[in-house]
N, C-alpha and C positions, 0 to 999 in steps of 0.2 A: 482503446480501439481493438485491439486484440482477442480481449473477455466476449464487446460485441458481433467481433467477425466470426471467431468460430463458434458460437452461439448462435451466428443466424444461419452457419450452413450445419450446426444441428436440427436446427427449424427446418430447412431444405431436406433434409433426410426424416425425420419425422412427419414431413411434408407430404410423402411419397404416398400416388394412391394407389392402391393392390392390381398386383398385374392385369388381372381378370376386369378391371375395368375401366374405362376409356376416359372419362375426366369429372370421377364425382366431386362434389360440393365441397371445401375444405373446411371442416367439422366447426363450430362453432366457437369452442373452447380454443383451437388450435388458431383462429381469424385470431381473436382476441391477444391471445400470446404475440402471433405476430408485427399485430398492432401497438401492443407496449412495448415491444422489441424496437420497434420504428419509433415511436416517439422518446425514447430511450439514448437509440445508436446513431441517428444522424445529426443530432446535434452536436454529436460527439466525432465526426468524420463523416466526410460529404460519399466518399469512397463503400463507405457501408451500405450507399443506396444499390450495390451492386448485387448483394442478397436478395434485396426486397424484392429487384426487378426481377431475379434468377425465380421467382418462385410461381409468374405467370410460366413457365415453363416447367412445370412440376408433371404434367401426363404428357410431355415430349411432342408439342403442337406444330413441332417441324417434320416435314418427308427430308432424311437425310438420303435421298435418293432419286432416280428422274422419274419423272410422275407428267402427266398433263395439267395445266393449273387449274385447271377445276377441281380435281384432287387434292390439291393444295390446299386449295380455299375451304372445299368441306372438311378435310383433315384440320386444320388450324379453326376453325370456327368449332365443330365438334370437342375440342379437350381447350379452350382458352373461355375461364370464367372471368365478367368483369371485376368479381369479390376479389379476386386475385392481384388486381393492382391497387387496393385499398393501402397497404406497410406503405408501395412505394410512392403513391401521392401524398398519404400522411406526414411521411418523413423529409420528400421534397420539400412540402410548402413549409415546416418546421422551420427546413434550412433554410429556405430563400425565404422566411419571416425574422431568423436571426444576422442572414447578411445585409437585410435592407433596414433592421436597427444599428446594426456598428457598421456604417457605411464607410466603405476603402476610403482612404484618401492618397493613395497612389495610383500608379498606371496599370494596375496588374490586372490581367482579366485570364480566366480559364479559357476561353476560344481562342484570343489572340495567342497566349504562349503556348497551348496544342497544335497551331497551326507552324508558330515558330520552330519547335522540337519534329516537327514532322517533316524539316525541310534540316533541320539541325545536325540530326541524329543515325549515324550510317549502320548499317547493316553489321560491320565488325567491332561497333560501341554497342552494339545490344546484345552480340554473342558474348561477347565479354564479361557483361556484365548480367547476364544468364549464367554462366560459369562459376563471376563471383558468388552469387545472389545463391545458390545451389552445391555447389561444389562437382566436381566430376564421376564419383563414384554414383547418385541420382540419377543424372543425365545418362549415365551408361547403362542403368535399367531400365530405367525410362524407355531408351532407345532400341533393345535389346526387346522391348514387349511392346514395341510399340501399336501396331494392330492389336492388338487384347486391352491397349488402354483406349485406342479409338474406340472400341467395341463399347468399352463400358458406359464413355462418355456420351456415346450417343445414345445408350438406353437410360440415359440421365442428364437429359439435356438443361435440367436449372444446373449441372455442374461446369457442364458444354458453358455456357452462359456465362457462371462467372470466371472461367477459365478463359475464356476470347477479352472479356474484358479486363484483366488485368493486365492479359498481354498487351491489348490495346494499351492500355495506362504504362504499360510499361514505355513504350517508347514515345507517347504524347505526354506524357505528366510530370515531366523536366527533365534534370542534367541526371539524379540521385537514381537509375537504372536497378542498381540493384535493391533499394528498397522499396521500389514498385512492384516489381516481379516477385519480391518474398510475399507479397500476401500470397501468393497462389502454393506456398509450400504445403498447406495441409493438403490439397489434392497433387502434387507431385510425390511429398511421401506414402500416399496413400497408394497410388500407381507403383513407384518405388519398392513399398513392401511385398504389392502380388507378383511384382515378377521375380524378387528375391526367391523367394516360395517358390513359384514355378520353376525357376533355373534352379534351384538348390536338390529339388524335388528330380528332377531329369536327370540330375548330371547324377545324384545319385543312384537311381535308377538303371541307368547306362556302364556302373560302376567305375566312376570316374571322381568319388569322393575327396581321394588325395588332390588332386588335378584341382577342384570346386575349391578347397580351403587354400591353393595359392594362391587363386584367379580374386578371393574375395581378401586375401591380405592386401593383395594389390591395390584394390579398389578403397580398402577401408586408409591404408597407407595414403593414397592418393588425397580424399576424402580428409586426412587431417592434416595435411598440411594445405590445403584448397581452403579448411576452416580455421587456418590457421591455431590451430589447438592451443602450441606451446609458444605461440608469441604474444603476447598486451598489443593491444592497441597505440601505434604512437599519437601521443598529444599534436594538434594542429595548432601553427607550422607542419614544427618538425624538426629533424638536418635537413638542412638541403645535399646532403653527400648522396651521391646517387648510390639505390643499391639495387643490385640485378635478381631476380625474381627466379622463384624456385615454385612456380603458378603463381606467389604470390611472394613481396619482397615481404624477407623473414628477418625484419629486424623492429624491435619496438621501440628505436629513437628515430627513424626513418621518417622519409618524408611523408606524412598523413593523406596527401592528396595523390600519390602514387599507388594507394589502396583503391581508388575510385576510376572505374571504366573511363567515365566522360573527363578525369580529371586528370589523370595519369600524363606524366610525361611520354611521348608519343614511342619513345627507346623502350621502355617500361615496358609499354600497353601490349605494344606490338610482338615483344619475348615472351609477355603472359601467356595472351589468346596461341600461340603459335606453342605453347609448352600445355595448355588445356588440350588442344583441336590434336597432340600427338600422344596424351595419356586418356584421352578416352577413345580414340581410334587402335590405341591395345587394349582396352577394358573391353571394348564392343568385339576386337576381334579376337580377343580371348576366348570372351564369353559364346560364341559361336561358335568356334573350335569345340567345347566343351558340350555343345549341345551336339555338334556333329555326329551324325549315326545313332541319337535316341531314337527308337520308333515313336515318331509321330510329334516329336518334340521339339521341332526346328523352330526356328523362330518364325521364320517362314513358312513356315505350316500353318500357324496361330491357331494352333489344338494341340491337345495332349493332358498327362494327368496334369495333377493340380492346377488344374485351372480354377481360378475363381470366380466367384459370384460377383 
């Protein structure tokens, strides 16, 4: 599943049509890739069809802005070609021609249990489990650029696209939170990396280098124990000996379902998110500190050098 996700949002980037023009034709050779990519990747995960669809969104056929809808309608009709949903009907009917051969023979259905987790699923089991799924040093860059990542995302709205959609997945597409939300890591790291850069690039600048290599031990410190680096994985079961949580509980006979958001014993969960939501509230406000008094570097400004493409 993995080889074909980040494989189709190379397609997505290779996808891209040149600034300078509004929505040409997607080259003929590149349909064709697409297309074996589709009949390839959804038979292999239904979730793959989130590519396909990101890629009628390839000349950014949305106004992320207030406009009259008339403007809308020619803006979205102007840059959305029908060839462009070719992957994602191909790859659809694939899949729904291999689940109507091995027909379920339980109760399980994709609407009804989205509908269920939408009613399930609270607000501090998905921060949670965005924290696990991530770690806190991410999030705290993330957060730190956030307008420069909005920015990008909206001049690349098939990324906009499958980013909304995994969030979505993440809290309709069961209890496992954090394995929903890691598909979206190769575009969190990719945000992650420019504003590294960018803050690295300021604070040096600002001459505040010493100051930069605490603020990033901190975050890389944080970061491995959030990845738990130096623990194994406890076998499930487990103990059931409760153990208390240092972001996460740091023992590898422990109990395996105290690793999981939705599954955690509620003592657990609640010392995690509460020890997350206070080491990235010092990463963020370190990190701000540190930018304090660059010209032109604030975060809040959302300019300055290295900025990136």
């Amino acid at each position: 599943m993995w080889l074909f996700w980040l494989g189709g949002l190379l397609l997505l980037d290779h996808s891209r049509p040149a600034p300078a023009a509004s929505a040409p034709a997607l080259p003929p050779l590149l349909l064709a890739a697409w297309l074996a990519w589709a009949a390839l990747a959804l038979p292999c995960r239904e979730v793959l069809l989130l590519p396909a669809l990101a890629l009628a969104c390839r000349a950014n056929p949305l106004l992320l802005r207030r406009a009259p809808l008339a403007s809308w309608r020619a803006h979205t009709r102007a840059r959305l070609r029908p060839a462009l949903f070719a992957p994602a009907l191909l790859g659809l009917a694939l899949f729904l021609l291999i689940r109507a051969w091995a027909e379920p023979t339980n109760s399980y259905g994709f609407v009804k249990t989205a509908v269920l987790w939408l009613w399930l699923k609270s607000l501090p089991h998905y921060l949670h489990g965005m924290c696990q799924a991530f770690g806190p040093a991410l999030l705290v860059l993330v957060a730190l650029d956030g307008r420069r990542a909005w920015r990008r995302l909206a001049e690349r709205q098939d990324l906009l696209a499958v980013a909304a959609g995994v969030a979505a997945l993440g809290w309709l597409g069961g209890s496992d939170t954090e394995r929903l939300l890691y598909w979206g890591a190769p575009l969190l790291l990719l945000a992650a990396g420019h504003s590294l850069e960018h803050n690295w690039r300021a604070s040096r600048s600002a001459g505040r280098g010493g100051r930069a290599l605490a603020w990033l031990a901190f975050l890389v410190l944080a970061q491995a124990l959030g990845q738990r680096l130096a623990w194994l994985i406890p076998d499930h079961p487990g103990s059931e000996e409760l153990v208390w949580p240092l972001l996460t509980p740091l023992s590898s006979t422990g109990r395996y379902l105290d690793l999981w958001s939705q599954h955690a014993r509620p003592e657990v969960a609640v010392l995690s998110l509460a020890q997350y939501l206070v080491v990235m509230g010092l990463g963020i406000w370190g990190g701000r500190r540190l930018l304090r008094g660059a010209a032109g570097c604030s975060p809040a400004a959302g300019q300055g050098p290295g900025r990136a493409g």
